[in-house]
C-alpha positions as CSV (number, residue, x, y, z in Angstrom):
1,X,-5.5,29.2,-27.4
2,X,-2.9,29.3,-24.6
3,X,-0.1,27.0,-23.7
4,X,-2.6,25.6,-20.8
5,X,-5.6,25.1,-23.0
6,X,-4.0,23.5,-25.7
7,X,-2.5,20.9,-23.3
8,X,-5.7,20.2,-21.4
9,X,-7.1,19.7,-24.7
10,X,-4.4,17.3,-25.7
11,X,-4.5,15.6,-22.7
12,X,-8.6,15.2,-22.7
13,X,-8.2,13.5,-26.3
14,X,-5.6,11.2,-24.9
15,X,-7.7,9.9,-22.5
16,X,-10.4,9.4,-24.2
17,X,-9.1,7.8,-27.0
18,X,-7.2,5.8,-25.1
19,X,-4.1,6.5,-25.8
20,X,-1.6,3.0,-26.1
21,X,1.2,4.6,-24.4
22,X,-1.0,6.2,-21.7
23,X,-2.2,3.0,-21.4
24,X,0.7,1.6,-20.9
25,X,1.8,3.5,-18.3
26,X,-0.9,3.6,-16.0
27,X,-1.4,-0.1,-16.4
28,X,2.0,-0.5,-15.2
29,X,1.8,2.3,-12.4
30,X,-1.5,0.1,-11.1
31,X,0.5,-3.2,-11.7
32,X,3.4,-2.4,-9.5
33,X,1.8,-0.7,-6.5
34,X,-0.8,-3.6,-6.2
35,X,1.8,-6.7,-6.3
36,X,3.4,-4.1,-4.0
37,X,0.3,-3.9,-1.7
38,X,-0.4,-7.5,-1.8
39,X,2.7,-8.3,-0.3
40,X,2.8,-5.8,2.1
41,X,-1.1,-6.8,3.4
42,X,0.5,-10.6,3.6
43,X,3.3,-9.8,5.7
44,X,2.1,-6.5,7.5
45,X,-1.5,-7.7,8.5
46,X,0.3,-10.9,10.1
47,X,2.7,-9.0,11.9
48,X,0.1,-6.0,12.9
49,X,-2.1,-8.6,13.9
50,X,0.4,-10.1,16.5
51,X,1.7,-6.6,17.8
52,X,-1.6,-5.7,18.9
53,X,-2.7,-8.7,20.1
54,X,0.2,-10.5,21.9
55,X,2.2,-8.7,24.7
56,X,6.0,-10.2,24.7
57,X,9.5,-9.1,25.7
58,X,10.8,-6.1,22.9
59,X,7.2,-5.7,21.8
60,X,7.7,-1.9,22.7
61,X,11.1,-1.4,20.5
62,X,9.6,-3.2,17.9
63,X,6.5,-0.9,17.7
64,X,9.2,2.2,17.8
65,X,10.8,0.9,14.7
66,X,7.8,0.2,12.8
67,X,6.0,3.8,14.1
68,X,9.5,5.8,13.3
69,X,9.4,3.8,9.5
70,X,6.2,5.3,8.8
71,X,8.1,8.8,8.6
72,X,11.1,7.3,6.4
73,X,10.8,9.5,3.2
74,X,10.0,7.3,0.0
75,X,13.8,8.5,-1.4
76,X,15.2,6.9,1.7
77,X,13.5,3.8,1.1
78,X,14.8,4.1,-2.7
79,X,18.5,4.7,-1.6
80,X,18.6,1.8,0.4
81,X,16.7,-0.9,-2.2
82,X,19.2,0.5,-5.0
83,X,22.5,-0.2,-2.6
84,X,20.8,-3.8,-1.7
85,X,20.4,-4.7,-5.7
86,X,23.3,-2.7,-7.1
87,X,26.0,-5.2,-8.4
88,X,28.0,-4.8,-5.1
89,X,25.0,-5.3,-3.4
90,X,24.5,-8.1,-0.9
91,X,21.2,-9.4,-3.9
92,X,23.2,-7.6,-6.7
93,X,22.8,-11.4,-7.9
94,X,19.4,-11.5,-8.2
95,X,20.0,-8.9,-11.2
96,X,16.7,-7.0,-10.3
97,X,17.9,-3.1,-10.3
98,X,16.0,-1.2,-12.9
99,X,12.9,-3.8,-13.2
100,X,9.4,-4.5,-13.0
101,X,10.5,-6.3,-9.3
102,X,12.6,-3.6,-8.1
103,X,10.0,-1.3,-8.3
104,X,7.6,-3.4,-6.5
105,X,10.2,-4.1,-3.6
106,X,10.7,-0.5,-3.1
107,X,7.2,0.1,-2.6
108,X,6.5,-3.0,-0.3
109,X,9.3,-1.8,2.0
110,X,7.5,1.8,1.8
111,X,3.9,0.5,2.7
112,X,4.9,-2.5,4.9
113,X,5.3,-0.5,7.6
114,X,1.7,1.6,7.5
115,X,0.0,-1.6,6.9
116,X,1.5,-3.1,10.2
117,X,1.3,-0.2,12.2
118,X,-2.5,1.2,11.3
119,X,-3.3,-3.0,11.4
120,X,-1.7,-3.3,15.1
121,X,-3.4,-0.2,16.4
122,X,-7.2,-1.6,15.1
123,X,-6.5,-4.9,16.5
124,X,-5.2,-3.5,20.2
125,X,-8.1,-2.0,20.5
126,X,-10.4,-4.9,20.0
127,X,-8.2,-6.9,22.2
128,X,-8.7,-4.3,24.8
129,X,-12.2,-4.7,24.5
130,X,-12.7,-8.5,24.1
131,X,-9.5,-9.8,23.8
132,X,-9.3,-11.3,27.0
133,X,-12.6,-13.0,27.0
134,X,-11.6,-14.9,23.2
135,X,-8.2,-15.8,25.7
136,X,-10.5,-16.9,28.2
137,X,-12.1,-19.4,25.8
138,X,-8.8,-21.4,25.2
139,X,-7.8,-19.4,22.0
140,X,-3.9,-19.7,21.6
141,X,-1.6,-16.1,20.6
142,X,-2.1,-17.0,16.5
143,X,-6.0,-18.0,17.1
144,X,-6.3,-15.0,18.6
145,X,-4.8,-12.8,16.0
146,X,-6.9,-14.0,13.5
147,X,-10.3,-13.9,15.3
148,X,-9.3,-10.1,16.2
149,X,-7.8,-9.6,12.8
150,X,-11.0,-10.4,10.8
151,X,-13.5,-8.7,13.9
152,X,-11.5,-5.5,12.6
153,X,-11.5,-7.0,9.1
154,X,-13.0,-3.4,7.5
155,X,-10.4,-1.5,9.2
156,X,-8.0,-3.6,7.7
157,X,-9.4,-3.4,4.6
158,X,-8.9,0.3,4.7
159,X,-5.9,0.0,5.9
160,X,-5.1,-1.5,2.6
161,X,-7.0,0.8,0.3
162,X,-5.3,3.6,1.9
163,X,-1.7,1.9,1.2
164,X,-2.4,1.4,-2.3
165,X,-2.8,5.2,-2.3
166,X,0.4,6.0,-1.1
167,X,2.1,3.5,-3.1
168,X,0.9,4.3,-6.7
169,X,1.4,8.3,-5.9
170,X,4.9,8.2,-4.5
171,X,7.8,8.7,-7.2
172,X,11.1,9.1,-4.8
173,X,11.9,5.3,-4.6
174,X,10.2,4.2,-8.2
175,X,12.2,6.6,-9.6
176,X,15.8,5.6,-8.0
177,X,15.4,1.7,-8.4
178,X,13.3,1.5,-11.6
179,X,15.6,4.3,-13.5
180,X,12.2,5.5,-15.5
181,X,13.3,3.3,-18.8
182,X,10.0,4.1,-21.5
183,X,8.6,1.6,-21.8
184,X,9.2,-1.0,-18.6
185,X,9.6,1.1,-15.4
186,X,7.9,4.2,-16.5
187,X,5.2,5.0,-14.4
188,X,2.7,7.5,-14.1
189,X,4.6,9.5,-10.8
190,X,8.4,9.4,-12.8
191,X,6.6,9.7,-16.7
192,X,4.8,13.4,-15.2
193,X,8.1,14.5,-13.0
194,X,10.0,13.6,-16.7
195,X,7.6,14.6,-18.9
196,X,7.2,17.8,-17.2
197,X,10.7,18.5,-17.3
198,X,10.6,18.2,-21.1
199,X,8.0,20.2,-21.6
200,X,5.4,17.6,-22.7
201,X,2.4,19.4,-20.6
202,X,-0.1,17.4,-21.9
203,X,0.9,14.1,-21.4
204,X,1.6,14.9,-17.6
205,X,-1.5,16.3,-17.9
206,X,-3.3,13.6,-18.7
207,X,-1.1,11.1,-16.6
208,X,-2.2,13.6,-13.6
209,X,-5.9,13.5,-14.5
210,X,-5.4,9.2,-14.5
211,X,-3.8,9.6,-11.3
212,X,-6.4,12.5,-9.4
213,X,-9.0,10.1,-11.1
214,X,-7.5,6.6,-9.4
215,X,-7.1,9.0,-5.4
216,X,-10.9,9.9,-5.9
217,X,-11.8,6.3,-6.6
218,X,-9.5,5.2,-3.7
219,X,-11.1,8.2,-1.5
220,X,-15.0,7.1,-2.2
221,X,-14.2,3.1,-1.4
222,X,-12.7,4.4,1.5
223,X,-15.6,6.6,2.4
224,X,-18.1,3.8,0.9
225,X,-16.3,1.1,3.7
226,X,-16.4,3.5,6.5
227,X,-19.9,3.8,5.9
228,X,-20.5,0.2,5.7
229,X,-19.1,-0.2,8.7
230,X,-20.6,1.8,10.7
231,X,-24.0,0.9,9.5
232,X,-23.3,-2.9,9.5
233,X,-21.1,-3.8,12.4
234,X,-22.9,-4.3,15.2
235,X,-24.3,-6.9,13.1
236,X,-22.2,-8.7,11.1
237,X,-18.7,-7.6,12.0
238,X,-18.6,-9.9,15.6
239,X,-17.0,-13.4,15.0
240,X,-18.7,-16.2,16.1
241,X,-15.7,-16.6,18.5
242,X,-17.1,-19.6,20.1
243,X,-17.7,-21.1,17.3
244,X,-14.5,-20.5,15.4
245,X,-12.8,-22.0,19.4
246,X,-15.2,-25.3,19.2
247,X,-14.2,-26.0,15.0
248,X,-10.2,-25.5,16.3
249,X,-10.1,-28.1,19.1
């Protein structure tokens, strides 16, 4: 057998056996991006929500900073969470830098902004299309976010579903603020770039077969919720926005 078909072979019998250091990894990788995601849905479907639903002064310059973040390369974002949490940093304090929570800051800064951008878009255009007939009804700015916000609630959701993707396969900023230490900021993006480098081809495999195997399974919800919505909406995605006004006076 060759190089390649005695790694793939290695790698298939470490998934399958379930391998505890495979294991551990992945569980880790998962971990991080979706504390990562959960806080960039709280804060970045709120603020979303709001830019596309309430028009006020600087509303434009804010959207150009959060539409320019979407293109700041995940290293960037790494660079500047390291010099915030270095020891001469202004949360050197905390003593976070090469953890578990630097890690998951990282990627909350990375994903914060796609979830508030792709999140504002969805809910403009449902307040261009009834927006002003919810406003209408007595419905203050944050009553009116919300009612939007869950009209569009299956964009959002994969809005969300396609953050998690691009947090758990980005490595740049994981790799900077975690450091990669075995065994508690290894994850499956820094353990393949690493084990790669060493020449461990079956472990990378099999880390990149986890990792092709969590995208497809991110890829069919996605295609499974577009589906869903599309065959369901006219139905059950409309708010009872009368109702939801009468139960808030």
């Amino acid at each position: 057998m060759n190089t390649f078909t005695e790694s793939a072979a290695t790698a298939l019998r470490l998934i399958f056996t379930l391998d505890p250091a495979l294991l551990t990894i992945v569980g880790r990788s998962l971990a991080v991006s979706a504390s990562a995601c959960l806080l960039a849905s709280v804060f970045g479907v709120a603020a979303g929500a709001w830019l596309g639903a309430v028009r006020f002064s600087g509303r434009d310059a804010v959207l150009a900073v959060v539409n320019t973040s979407l293109a700041v390369p995940s290293v960037v974002v790494g660079l500047l969470v390291y010099l915030l949490l270095s020891r001469s940093g202004p949360l050197g304090f905390l003593g976070w830098l090469f953890s578990f929570k630097a890690m998951v800051l990282a990627q909350t800064l990375l994903v914060l902004p796609v979830v508030a951008a792709l999140t504002c878009q969805s809910v403009q255009d449902a307040q261009n299309s009834h927006g002003e007939q919810i406003e209408s009804m007595g419905a203050g700015p944050w009553l009116r976010c919300l009612i939007l916000a869950w009209d569009e609630r299956y964009a959002v959701l994969t809005v969300l579903i396609a953050a998690f993707g691009r947090a758990i396969s980005e490595v740049g900023a994981v790799m900077i603020v975690g450091g990669n230490i075995d065994g508690f900021t290894r994850v499956m993006t820094t353990a393949i770039a690493l084990e790669t480098s060493k020449g461990d081809l079956a472990l990378a495999l099999a880390l990149g077969g986890v990792l092709l195997l969590v995208v497809l399974l991110l890829n069919t919800l996605l295609g499974l919720l577009t589906l869903w919505r599309g065959r369901f909406s006219d139905g059950i995605n409309q708010v009872p926005v009368a109702a939801v006004l009468g139960a808030s006076r």
